[in-house]
C-alpha positions, 0 to 999 in steps of 0.5 A, spaced: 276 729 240 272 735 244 267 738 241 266 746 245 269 750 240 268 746 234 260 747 237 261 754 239 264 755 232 259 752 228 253 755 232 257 763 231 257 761 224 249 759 223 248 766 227 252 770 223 249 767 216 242 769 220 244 776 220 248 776 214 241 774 210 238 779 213 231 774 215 234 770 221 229 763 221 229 759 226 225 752 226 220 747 228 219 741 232 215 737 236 217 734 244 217 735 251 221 735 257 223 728 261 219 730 267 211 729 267 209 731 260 206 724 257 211 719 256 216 714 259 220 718 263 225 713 264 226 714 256 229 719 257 235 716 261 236 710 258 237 714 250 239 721 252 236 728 252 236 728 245 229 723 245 225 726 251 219 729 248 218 736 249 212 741 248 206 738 245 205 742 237 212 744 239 219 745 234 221 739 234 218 732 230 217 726 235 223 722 235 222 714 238 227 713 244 231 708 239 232 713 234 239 714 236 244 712 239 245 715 247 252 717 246 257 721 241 258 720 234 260 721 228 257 718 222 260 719 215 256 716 209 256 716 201 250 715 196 250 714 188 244 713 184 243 712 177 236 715 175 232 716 168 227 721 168 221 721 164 220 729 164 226 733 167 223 739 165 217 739 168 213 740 161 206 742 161 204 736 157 207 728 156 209 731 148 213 737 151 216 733 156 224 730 155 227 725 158 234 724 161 239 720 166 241 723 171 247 721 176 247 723 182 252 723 188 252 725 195 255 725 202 255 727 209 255 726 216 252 726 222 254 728 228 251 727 235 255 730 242 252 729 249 254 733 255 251 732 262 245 738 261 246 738 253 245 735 246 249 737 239 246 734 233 248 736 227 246 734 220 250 735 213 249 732 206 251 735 200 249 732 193 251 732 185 245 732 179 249 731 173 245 729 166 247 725 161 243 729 155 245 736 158 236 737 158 238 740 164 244 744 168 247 740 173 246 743 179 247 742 187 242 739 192 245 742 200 242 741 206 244 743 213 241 741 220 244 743 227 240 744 234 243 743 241 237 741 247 239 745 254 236 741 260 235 745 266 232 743 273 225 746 271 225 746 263 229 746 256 232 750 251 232 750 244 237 753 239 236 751 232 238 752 225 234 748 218 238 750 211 237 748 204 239 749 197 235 746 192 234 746 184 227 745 185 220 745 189 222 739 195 215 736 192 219 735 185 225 732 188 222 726 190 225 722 185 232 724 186 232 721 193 230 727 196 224 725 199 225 718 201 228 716 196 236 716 200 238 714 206 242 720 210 244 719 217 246 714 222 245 707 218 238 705 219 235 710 222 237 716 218 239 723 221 239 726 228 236 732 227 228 732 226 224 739 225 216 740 224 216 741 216 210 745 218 215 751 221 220 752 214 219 755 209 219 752 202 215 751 196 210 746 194 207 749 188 211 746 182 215 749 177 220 748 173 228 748 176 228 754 180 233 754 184 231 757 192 235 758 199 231 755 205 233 757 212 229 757 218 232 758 225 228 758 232 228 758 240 224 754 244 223 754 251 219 750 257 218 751 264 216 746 268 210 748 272 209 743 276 210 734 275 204 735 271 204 742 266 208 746 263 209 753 259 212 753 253 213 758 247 217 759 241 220 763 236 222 762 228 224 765 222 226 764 215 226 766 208 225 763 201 229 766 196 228 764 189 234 765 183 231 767 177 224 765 174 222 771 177 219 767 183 216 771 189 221 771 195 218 771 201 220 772 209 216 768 215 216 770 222 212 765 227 210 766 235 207 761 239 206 761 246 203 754 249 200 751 255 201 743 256 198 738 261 198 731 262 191 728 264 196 720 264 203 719 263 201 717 255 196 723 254 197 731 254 193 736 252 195 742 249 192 750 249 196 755 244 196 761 241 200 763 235 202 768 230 204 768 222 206 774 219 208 773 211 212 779 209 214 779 201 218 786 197 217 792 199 212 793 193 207 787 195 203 788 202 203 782 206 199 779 212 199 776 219 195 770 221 193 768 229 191 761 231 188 758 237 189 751 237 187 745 242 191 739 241 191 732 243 197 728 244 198 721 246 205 717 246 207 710 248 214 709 249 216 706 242 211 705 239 206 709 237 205 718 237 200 720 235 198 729 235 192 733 233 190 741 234 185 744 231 182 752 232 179 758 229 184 762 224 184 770 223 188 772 218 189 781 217 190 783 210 193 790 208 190 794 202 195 791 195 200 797 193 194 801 188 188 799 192 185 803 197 181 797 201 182 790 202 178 786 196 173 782 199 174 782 208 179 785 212 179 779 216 178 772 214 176 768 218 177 760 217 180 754 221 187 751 222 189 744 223 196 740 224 194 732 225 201 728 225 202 720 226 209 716 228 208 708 229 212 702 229 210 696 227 212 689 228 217 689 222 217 695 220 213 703 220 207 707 218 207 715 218 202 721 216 202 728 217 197 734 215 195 741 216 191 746 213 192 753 214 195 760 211 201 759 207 206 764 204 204 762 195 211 758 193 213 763 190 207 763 185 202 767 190 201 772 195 200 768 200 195 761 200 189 758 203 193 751 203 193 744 205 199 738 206 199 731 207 205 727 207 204 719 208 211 713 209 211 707 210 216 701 210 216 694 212 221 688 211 218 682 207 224 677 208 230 676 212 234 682 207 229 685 204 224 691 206 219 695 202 218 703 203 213 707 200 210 715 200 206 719 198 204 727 198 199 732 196 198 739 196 193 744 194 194 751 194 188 756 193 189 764 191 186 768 197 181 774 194 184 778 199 191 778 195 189 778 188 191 784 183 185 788 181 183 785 174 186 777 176 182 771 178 182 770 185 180 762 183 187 760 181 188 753 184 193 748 184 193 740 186 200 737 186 202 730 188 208 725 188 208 718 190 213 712 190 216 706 192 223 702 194 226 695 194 231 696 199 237 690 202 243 691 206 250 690 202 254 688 209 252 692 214 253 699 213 251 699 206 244 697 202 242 698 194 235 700 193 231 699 187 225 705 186 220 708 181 217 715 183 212 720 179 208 726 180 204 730 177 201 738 178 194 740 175 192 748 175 187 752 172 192 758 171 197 760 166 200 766 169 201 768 176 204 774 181 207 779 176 205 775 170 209 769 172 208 763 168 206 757 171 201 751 171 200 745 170 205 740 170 205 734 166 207 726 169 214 726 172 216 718 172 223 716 176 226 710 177 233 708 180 238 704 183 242 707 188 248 706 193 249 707 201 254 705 204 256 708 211 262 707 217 260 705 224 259 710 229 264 713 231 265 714 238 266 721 240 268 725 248 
């Protein structure tokens, strides 16, 4: 099978959806190319350009040389669960709260094309949320990853594109498999696509199910100066469109221009400028915030990434429509930090990330003052079985600089979700898992952005059994 007009035809298709939305959205992850920048050169041979890590603070996600195959693929697969959810509507409260069993199906595939300078991943999958007691609709779960890597003497390219549709917040969905509650991708190993989180766009206030379109497209690129450095700089731009709930839809459009040098073949250092602007409608005034961060990676080949940058921010606000001047300082000075780990361990894996910035509000508020953390981890207890874990927190703050005249510039909210899974194989393309997940949102507001309602949310617990099963890669020209 030969892969140049169907690639060329998927990417034609990503790029005419991108000016069709009006807001063109290009992602993030974290990577440098094979020659000289901090890592195992020979990584990069022995599995393909899609592994080779690339600029430090990038647009791509580390990637382990192991992850994927070094060769073309297609992988289809397809997951059943059978869930029971203790709040499906995101009550305020644990009395208001109804419960109700959720089936759920999916499938996808991915697919990976190497060529003597390139690298097509493609990620598809789509899944199906039917509920027994009709508590809520059913509705659809979509998401769609493609990238292609362009190695050059002196440099790569990088052209991707992150979509998602979903029936609520990304944090809310944990338990239905969305955050380490399935498997997707090449068997044991998930997909082939692996963007920065920190670049795309999504909610991480709780709501009640709001349906909301994610998509972020990016270019990336990095020239090697020399064995030793590189320049690099990338571009993204995404939206966030909520339907119904009267939720605020907003637009991000990111720049970064980078400098990497590697002191070791394990350590690089990295100095980066970046700008944010968060645009909402055209009644609502929005902000850019700039960035300055020094950064700190060290990789060893197989086993360990670790990456931290830090620096003073400058956010610039624009008087609010019917304000004449900015409430409190035009120009809000503060600090940013992005910190992410990858280890392999001897029977199984650890990974943790966070960041701490200016975010666009999740719908709820004119932009935020907000911190992430996500952390996975998963060991194999015997021959079959393998424990996994994970767990998130976000805090969204309401800046002063955004807030209506009259509101309450203190408006704050906490959300975390935690969770854990039970896994053997069932042959070996298949699995079932055992899992339980919960979550759970505090705030001190009850409205929000145009009187909105929002607030806390009681305990959402959700346990399941579920099904994968996937086919050997299939090999493809």
């Amino acid at each position: 099978m030969r892969l140049s007009g169907f690639r060329a035809g998927l990417l034609a298709i990503a790029g005419s959806s991108m000016l069709l939305a009006g807001s063109p959205a290009w992602a993030q992850q974290d990577s440098t190319p094979s020659s000289g920048q901090g890592g195992d050169q020979s990584s990069s041979a022995e599995t393909g350009t899609q592994n080779a890590p690339g600029p430090a603070g990038g647009v791509e996600a580390y990637r382990f040389p192991s992850s994927t195959p070094a060769r073309s693929f297609f992988v289809p697969r397809f997951t059943v669960q059978q869930l029971y959810d203790t709040n499906t509507g995101y009550a305020t409260s644990s009395s208001a709260g109804e419960s109700d069993g959720i089936s759920s199906i999916s499938g996808g595939f991915s697919l990976q094309s190497i060529g003597r300078v390139s690298t097509f991943s493609l990620d598809e999958s789509t899944q199906g949320l039917i509920y027994f007691q009709q508590t809520q609709p059913n509705s659809v779960i979509e998401q769609f990853d493609a990238s292609e890597k362009i190695t050059l003497r002196r440099g790569n390219l990088l052209f991707g594109e992150n979509f998602s549709y979903l029936p609520n917040s990304a944090f809310g969905l944990g338990g239905l498999g969305y955050l380490g509650g399935g498997v997707s991708g090449y068997s044991g190993v998930g997909g082939v696509n692996s963007f920065n989180p920190s670049q795309i766009p999504t909610q991480t206030i709780g709501s009640t199910n709001v349906s909301q379109i994610s998509q972020t497209c990016l270019f990336q690129g990095q020239y090697l100066i020399n064995g030793s450095s590189s320049l690099n700089g990338f571009v993204t731009a995404g939206f966030l469109h909520f339907f119904g709930g009267d939720l605020l839809n907003s637009r991000t459009l990111t720049a970064r221009i980078g400098y990497d040098k590697s002191l070791t073949a394990r350590d690089t250092l990295s100095f980066s400028y970046q700008a944010t602007n968060e645009a909402y409608s055209s009644d609502i005034s929005g902000f850019t915030t700039h960035y300055i961060h020094m950064g700190y990676r060290r990789i060893l080949t197989g086993r360990l990434q670790a990456y931290i940058a830090a620096g003073p921010s400058i956010t610039h606000f624009n008087p609010m429509p019917g304000q004449t001047t900015v409430m409190g300082s035009a120009n809000q000075v503060s600090w940013s930090l992005n910190a992410s780990l990858d280890y392999l361990l001897h029977n199984g894996s650890l990974g943790a990330a966070y960041t701490h910035g200016t975010g666009g509000g999740s719908g709820y508020l004119v932009g935020s003052e907000q911190d992430q953390f996500t952390g996975t981890f998963s060991h194999t207890i015997s021959r079959v079985w393998k424990v996994s874990l994970t767990g998130g927190y976000s805090h969204n703050g309401a800046l002063e600089q955004t807030t209506p005249a009259g509101g309450n510039s203190n408006v704050g909210f906490d959300y975390w979700y935690a969770g854990g899974s039970l896994s053997r194989p069932l042959g070996r393309y298949s699995s079932v898992s055992f899992s339980y997940n919960a979550s759970e949102q505090t705030s001190n507001a009850t409205t929000c952005v145009a009187g909105v309602p929002c607030g806390p949310i009681a305990l959402v617990q959700v346990v399941g059994v579920t099904f994968n099963w996937s086919t050997r890669p299939y090999s493809i020209e």
